[in-house]
C-alpha positions as CSV (number, residue, x, y, z in Angstrom):
1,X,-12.8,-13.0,-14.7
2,X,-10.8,-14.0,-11.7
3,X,-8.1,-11.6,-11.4
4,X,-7.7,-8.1,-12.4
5,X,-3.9,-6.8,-12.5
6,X,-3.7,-3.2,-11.6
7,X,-0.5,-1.6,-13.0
8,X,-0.3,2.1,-11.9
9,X,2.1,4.1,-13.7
10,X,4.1,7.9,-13.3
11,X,6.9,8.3,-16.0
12,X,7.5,4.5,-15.9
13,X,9.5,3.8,-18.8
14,X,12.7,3.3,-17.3
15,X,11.3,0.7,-14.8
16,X,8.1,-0.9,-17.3
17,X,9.7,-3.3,-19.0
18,X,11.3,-5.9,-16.4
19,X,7.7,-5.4,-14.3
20,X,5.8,-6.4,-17.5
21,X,8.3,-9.3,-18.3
22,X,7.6,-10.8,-14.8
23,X,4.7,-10.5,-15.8
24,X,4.6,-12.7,-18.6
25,X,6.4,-15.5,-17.0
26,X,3.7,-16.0,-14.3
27,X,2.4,-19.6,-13.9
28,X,-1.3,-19.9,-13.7
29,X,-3.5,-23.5,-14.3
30,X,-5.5,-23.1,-16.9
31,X,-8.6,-22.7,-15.1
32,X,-7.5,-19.2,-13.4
33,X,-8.3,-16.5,-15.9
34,X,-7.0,-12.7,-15.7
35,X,-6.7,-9.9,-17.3
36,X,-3.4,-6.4,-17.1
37,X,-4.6,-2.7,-16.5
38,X,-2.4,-0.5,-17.2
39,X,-3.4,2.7,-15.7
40,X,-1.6,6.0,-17.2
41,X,-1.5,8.9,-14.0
42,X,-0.5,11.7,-16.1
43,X,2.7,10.3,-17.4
44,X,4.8,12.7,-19.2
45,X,7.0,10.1,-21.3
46,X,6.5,7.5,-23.3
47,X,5.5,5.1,-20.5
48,X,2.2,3.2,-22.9
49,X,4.3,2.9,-25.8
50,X,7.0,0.9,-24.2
51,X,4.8,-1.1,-22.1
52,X,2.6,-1.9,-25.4
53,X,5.7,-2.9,-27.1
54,X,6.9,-5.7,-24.0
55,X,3.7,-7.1,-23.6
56,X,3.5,-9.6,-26.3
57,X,1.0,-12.5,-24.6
58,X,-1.9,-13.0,-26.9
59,X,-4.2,-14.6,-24.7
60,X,-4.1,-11.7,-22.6
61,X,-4.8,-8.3,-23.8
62,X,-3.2,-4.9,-22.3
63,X,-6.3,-2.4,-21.6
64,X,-4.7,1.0,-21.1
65,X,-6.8,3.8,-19.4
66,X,-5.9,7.2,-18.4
67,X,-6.2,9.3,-14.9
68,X,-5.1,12.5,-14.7
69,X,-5.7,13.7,-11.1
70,X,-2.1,12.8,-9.8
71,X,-2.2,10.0,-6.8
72,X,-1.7,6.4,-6.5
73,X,-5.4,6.0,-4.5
74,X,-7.3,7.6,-7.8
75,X,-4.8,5.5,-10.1
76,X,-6.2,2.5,-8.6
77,X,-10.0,3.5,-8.0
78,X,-9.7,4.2,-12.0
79,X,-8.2,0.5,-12.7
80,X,-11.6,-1.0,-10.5
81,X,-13.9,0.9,-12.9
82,X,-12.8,-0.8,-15.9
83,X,-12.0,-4.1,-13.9
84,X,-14.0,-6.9,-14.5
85,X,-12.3,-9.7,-11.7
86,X,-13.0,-10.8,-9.0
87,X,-10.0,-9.9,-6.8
88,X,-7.6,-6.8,-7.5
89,X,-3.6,-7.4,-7.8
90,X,-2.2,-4.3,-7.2
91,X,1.1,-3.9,-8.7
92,X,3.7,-0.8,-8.9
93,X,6.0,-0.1,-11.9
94,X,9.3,-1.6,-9.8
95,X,7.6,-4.8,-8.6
96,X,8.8,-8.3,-10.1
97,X,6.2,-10.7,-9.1
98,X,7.6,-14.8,-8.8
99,X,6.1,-17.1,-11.4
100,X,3.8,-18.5,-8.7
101,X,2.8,-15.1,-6.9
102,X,-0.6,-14.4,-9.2
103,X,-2.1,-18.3,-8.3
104,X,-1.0,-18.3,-4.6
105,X,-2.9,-15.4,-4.2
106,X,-5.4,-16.1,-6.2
107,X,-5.8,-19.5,-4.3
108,X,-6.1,-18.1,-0.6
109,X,-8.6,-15.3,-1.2
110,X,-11.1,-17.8,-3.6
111,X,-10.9,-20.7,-0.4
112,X,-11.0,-18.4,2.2
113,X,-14.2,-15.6,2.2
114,X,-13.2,-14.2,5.8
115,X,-9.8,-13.1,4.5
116,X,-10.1,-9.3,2.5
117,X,-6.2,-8.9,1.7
118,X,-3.4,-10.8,1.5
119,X,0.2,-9.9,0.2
120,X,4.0,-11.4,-0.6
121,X,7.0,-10.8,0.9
122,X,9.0,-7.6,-1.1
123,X,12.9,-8.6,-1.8
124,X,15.2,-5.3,-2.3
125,X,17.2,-5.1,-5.5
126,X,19.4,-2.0,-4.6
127,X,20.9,-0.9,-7.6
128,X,24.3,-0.1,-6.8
129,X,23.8,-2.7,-3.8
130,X,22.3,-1.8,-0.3
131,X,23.7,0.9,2.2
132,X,24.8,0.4,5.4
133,X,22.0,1.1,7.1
134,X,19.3,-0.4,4.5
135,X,18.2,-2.9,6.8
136,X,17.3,-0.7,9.6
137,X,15.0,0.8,7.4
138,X,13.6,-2.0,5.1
139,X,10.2,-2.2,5.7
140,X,9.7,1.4,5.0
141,X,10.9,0.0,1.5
142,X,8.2,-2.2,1.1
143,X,10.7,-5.3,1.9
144,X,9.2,-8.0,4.4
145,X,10.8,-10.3,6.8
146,X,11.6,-13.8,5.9
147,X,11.5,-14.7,9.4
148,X,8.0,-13.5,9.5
149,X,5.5,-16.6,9.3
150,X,2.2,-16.8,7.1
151,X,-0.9,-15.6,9.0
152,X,-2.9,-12.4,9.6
153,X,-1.8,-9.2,10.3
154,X,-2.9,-5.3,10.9
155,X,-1.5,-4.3,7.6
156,X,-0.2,-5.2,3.6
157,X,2.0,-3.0,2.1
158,X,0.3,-1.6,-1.3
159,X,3.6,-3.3,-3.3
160,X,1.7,-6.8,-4.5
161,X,-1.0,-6.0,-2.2
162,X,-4.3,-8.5,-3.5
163,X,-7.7,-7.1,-2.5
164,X,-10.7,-9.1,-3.0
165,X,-13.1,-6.8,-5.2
166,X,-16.4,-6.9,-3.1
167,X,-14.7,-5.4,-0.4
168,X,-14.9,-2.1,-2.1
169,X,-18.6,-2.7,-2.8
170,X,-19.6,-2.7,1.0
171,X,-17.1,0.1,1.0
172,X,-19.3,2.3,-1.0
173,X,-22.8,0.7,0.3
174,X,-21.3,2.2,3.9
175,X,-20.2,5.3,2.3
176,X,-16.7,5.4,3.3
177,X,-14.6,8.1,2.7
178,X,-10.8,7.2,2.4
179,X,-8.7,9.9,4.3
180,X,-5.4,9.2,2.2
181,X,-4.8,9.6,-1.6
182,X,-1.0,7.6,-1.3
183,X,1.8,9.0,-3.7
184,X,1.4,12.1,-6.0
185,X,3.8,12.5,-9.0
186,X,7.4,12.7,-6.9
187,X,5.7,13.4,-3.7
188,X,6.1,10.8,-0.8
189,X,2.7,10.9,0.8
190,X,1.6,7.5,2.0
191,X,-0.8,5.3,4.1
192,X,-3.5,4.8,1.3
193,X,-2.8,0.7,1.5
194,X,-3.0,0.7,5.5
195,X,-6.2,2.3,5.3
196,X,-7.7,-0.2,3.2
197,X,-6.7,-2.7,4.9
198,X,-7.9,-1.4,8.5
199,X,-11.0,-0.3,7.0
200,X,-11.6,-3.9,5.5
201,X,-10.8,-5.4,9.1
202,X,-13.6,-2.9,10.6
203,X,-15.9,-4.5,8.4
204,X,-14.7,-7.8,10.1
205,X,-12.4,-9.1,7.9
206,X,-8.8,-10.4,7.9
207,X,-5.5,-9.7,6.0
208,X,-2.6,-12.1,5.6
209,X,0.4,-11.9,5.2
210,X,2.2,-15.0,2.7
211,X,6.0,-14.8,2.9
212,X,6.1,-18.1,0.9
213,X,5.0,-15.7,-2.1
214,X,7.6,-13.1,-3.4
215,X,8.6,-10.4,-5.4
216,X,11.7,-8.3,-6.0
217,X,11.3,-4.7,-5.5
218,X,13.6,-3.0,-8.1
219,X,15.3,0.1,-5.8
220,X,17.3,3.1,-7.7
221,X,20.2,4.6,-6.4
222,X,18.4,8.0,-6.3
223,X,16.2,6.3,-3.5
224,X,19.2,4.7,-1.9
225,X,20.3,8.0,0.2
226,X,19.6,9.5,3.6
227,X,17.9,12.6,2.1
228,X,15.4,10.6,0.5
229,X,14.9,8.2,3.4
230,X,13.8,11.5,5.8
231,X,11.5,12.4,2.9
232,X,10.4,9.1,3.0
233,X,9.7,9.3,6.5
234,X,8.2,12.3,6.9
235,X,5.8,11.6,4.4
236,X,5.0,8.7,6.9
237,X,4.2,11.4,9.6
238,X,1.8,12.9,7.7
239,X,-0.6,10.1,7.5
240,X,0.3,8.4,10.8
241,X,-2.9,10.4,12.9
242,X,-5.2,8.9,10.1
243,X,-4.1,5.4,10.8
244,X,-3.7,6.0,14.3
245,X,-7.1,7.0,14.6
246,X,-8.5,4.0,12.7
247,X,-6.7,1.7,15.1
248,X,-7.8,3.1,18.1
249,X,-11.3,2.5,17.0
250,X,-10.7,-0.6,16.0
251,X,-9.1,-1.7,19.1
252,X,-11.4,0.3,21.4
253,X,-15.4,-0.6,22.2
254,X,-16.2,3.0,23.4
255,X,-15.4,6.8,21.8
256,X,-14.2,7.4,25.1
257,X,-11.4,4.6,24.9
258,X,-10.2,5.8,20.9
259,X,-9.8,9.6,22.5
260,X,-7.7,8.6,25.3
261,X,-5.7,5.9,22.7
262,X,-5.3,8.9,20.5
263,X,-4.4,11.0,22.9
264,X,-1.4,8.8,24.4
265,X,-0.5,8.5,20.2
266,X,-0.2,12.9,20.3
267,X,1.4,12.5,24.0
268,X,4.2,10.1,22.3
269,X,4.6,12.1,19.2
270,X,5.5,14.9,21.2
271,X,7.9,13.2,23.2
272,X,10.1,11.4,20.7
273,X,10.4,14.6,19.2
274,X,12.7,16.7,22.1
275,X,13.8,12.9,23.7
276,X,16.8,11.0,21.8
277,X,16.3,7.4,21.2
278,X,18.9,4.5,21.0
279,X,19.9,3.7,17.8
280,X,22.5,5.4,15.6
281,X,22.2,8.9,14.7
282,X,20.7,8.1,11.4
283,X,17.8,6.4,13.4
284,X,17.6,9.1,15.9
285,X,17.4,11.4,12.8
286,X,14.6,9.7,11.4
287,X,12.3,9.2,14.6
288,X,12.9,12.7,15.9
289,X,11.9,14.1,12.3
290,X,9.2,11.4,11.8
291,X,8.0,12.2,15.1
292,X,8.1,16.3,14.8
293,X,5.6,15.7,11.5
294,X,3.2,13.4,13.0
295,X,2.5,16.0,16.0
296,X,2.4,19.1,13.5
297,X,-0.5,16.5,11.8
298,X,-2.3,16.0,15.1
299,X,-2.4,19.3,15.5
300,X,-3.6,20.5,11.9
301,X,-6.9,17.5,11.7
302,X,-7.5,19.2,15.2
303,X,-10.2,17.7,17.4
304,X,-13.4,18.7,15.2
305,X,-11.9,16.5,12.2
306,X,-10.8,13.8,14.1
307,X,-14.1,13.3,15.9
308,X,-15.8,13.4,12.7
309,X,-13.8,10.6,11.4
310,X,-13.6,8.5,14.7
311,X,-18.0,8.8,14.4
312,X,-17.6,7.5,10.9
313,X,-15.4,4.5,11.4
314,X,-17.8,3.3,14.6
315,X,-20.6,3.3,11.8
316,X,-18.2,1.6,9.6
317,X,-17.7,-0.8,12.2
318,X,-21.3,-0.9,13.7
319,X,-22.6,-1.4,10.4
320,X,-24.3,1.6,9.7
């Protein structure tokens, strides 16, 4: 098997049916083989029964498994145990992947063994259409920039995100430990796909971004307000010490080097907090909230965790 498609679901029935459609329509040579996951995270409507009644492609069967412990991390981990490809396609309930997204990817990760991840470019579909100040705030959405040109970068966004499957292997053979568990039920925790990919690139690996692949990310009203963006946001904070840790020790040779990087990443935390930005007030909002979260996170890991965790990523980078 090639490719396995990892569809992670939470009371997706609404949103199912275009995703799987998409789906459907993708254009693969004949040579590429793959195979849907549909992975059920404790949905509480009738999320499997739609999606078995869209998917009608014969060739390709629809394996449904179950996993109750709530978070888009241990949704995925239970799509890899019953996946059989080579490379993961991670896809959530609102992505609609172009006809051409499964091959490109497919194509740069089976030519190119230094590369880990690679992902599309996300295009908003905002029912009710976009507000004002959407594109300030797009790429918290998931949406990248079409300016943006194809190479590597530090980070995929988990939306379309493809993840060659050894990866995880040399994961586990180094014991790794994620930190972040992503999305629970309604919560708006996140992080989980920027972990992976830093921890892939401390293993020596790159990820690349291909804005010459798409998808649409389908965007309801009820996450089209400024409530929800601070929530969005904050949730942000929360996991911003994690990653900030992981690139200080991935841009640092010595323990001494990550402290002081992580210090300066407290130091500014702290500042943005009490000192306004430019911007409009909705971006000052955000930043001074976004901000106020990621100190009160420093804070809580507290020097014991983080040192534990800064020791384990120099033996995931060493090798050890």
């Amino acid at each position: 098997m090639d490719v396995s498609i990892i569809l992670c679901c939470y009371n997706s029935a609404s949103r199912i049916g275009r995703t799987l459609e998409y789906l459907q329509e993708s254009k693969v040579s004949s040579k590429l083989k793959f195979e849907l996951i549909l992975v059920d995270n404790n949905c509480q409507d009738d999320t499997v029964e739609v999606a078995r009644r869209i998917w009608t492609r014969k060739d390709i069967a629809l394996k449904v498994i179950e996993q109750s412990k709530p978070g888009l991390a241990y949704a995925r981990e239970a799509g890899m145990t019953v996946a059989s490809g080579e490379v993961y396609l991670f896809v959530d309930d609102d992505n609609w992947l172009s006809p051409d997204y499964l091959e490109g990817v497919w194509q740069v990760l089976s030519e190119k063994p230094d590369i880990a991840i690679a992902g599309g470019r996300g295009i908003a579909v905002c029912e009710g259409g976009e507000p004002d100040w959407f594109q300030d705030f797009s790429e918290g959405y998931a949406i990248g920039s079409s300016t943006k040109p194809t190479g590597e970068v530090s980070g995929i966004v988990g939306a379309g995100m493809a993840v060659r499957a050894s990866i995880f292997d040399k994961l586990a053979a180094r014991r790794f430990d994620g930190q972040l568990s992503g999305r629970k039920g309604s919560g708006l925790s996140a992080g989980e796909d920027f972990e992976l990919c830093l921890a892939a690139q401390l293993l020596g690996y790159k990820c690349v971004y291909l804005p010459e692949l798409s998808f649409q990310h389908f965007l309801p009203e009820s996450r089209l307000n400024e409530d929800y963006l601070l929530r969005m946001h904050v949730g942000f904070g929360e996991c911003w010490p994690i990653i900030d840790l992981y690139r200080s020790v991935l841009n640092s040779q010595t323990a001494v080097g990550t402290i002081w990087m992580c210090s300066l990443c407290f130091g500014r935390s702290i500042f943005r907090s009490f000192v306004p930005i430019s911007g409009s007030s909705l971006q000052r909002s955000v930043v001074k909230a976004r901000s106020r979260v990621i100190a009160k996170a420093w804070m809580s890991l507290g020097p014991v965790k983080s040192w534990a965790i800064i020791t384990s990523l120099y033996k995931l980078k060493r090798g050890k």
